[in-house]
C-alpha positions in Angstrom: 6.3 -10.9 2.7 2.8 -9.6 2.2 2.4 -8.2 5.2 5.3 -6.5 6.8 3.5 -5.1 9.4 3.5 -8.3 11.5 7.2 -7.6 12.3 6.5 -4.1 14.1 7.7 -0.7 13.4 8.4 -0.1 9.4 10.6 2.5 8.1 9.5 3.5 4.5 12.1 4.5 2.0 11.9 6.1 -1.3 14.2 4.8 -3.7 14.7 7.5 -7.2 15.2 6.3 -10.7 19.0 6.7 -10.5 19.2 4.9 -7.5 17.6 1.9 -8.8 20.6 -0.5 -10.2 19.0 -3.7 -9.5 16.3 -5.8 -10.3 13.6 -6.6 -7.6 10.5 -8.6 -7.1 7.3 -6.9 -5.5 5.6 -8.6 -2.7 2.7 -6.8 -4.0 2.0 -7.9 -7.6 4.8 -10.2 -7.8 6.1 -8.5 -10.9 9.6 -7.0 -11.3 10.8 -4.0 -10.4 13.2 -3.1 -13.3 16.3 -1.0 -13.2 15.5 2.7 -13.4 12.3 2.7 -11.7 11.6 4.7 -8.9 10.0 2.5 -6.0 9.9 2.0 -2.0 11.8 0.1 0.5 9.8 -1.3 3.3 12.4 -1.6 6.3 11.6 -3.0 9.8 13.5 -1.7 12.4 14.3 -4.5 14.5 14.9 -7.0 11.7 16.6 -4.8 8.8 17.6 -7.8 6.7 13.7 -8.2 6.2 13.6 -5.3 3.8 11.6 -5.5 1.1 11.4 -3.4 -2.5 7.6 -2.8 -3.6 5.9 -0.9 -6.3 5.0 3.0 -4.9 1.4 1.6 -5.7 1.4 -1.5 -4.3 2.4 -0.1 -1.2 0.3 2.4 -0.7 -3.4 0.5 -2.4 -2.4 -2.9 0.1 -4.7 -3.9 2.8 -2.5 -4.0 5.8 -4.6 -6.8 8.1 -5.9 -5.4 11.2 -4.4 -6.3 14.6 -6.6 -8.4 16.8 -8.7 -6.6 19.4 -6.8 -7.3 22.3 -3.7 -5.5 21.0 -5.5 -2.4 19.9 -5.3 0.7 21.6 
């Protein structure tokens, strides 16, 4: 999912180098995230089995798409 945002509040979660066992796929670059590598899991509250595993860089140089004007603040 490239743009998580569409599925309302995110919680962001930092994973550490010995927490990564697994082997993931970044929404981002779609390139793997190896074993060992210290990365971010982007979780939506209301629909937790959404998570997804990105690149720290990914995440933070994305573009999240801007809401439409009548559901701005």
């Amino acid at each position: 999912m490239d743009n998580p945002e569409i599925l309302g509040e995110l919680e962001e979660r930092f994973i550490h180098p010995y927490q990564a066992t697994k082997t993931y796929l970044c929404p981002g670059c779609n390139r793997e995230i190896p074993p060992g590598l210290g990365h971010v899991v982007i979780v939506p509250v209301d629909v937790p089995d959404m998570r997804r595993h990105w690149h720290r860089g990914c995440w933070t140089r994305r573009r999240p798409v801007e809401s439409p004007p009548w559901q701005r603040p």
